[in-house]
DRENGU-193802 format. One record per residue (C-alpha): residue in one letter; x, y negated, z negated. Coordinates in steps of 0.25 Angstrom, whole numbers, plus 2048, in hexadecimal, padded with zeros to 3 digits. Layout:
<pts>
aXYZ
...
</pts>
This chain:
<pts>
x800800800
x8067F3801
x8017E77FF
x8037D7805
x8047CC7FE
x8057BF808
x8017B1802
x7FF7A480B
x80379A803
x80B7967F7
x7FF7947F0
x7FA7A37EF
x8087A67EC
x80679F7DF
x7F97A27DE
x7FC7B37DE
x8097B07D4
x7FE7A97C9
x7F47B47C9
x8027BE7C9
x8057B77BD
x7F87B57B7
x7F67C37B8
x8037C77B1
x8007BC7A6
x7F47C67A4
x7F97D37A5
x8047CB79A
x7F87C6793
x7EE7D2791
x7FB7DB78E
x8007D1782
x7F07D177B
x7EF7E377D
x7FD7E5778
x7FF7E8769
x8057DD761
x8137E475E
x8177E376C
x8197D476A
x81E7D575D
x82B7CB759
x8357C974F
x82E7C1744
x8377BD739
x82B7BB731
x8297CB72E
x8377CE72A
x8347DA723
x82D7E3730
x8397DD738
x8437E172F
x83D7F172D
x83B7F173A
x84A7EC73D
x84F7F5731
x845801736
x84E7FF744
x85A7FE73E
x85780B736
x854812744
x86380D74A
x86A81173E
x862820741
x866820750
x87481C74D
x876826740
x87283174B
x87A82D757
x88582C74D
x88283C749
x88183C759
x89083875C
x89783F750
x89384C755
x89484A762
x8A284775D
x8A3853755
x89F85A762
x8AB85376B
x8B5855761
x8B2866760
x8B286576F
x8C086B774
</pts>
């Protein structure tokens, strides 16, 4: 299928790029009122103790993946070394 599009003047250039946008500005629009609050959520300094657990909760989780990647190298390590 292919489609055409041809415009005769500057004017219906301009007009097609408005509804383009306005379109857009709705699909924006409607998407930002259905979506749950948390998407938009930002750094409020205000409720410092959910940012902080959340920060702390985090860097729990990093000290975790680093212990186990640790373990990871060291016996990989062990491995190399009884290679002959």
């Amino acid at each position: 299928m292919k489609v055409d599009v041809s415009f005769e003047n500057g004017f219906e250039k301009a007009f097609a790029a408005c509804i383009v946008l306005a379109a857009l500005a709705a699909v924006f629009l409607v998407g930002y009122l259905i979506s749950p609050g948390a998407a938009y959520a930002e750094w409020d300094s205000s409720s410092g103790f959910g940012d902080s657990y959340y920060l702390r909760d985090i860097a729990d989780n990093i000290d975790d993946v680093s212990g186990e990647l640790s373990e990871i190298s060291g016996t990989l390590s062990n491995i190399e070394r009884s290679m002959p």
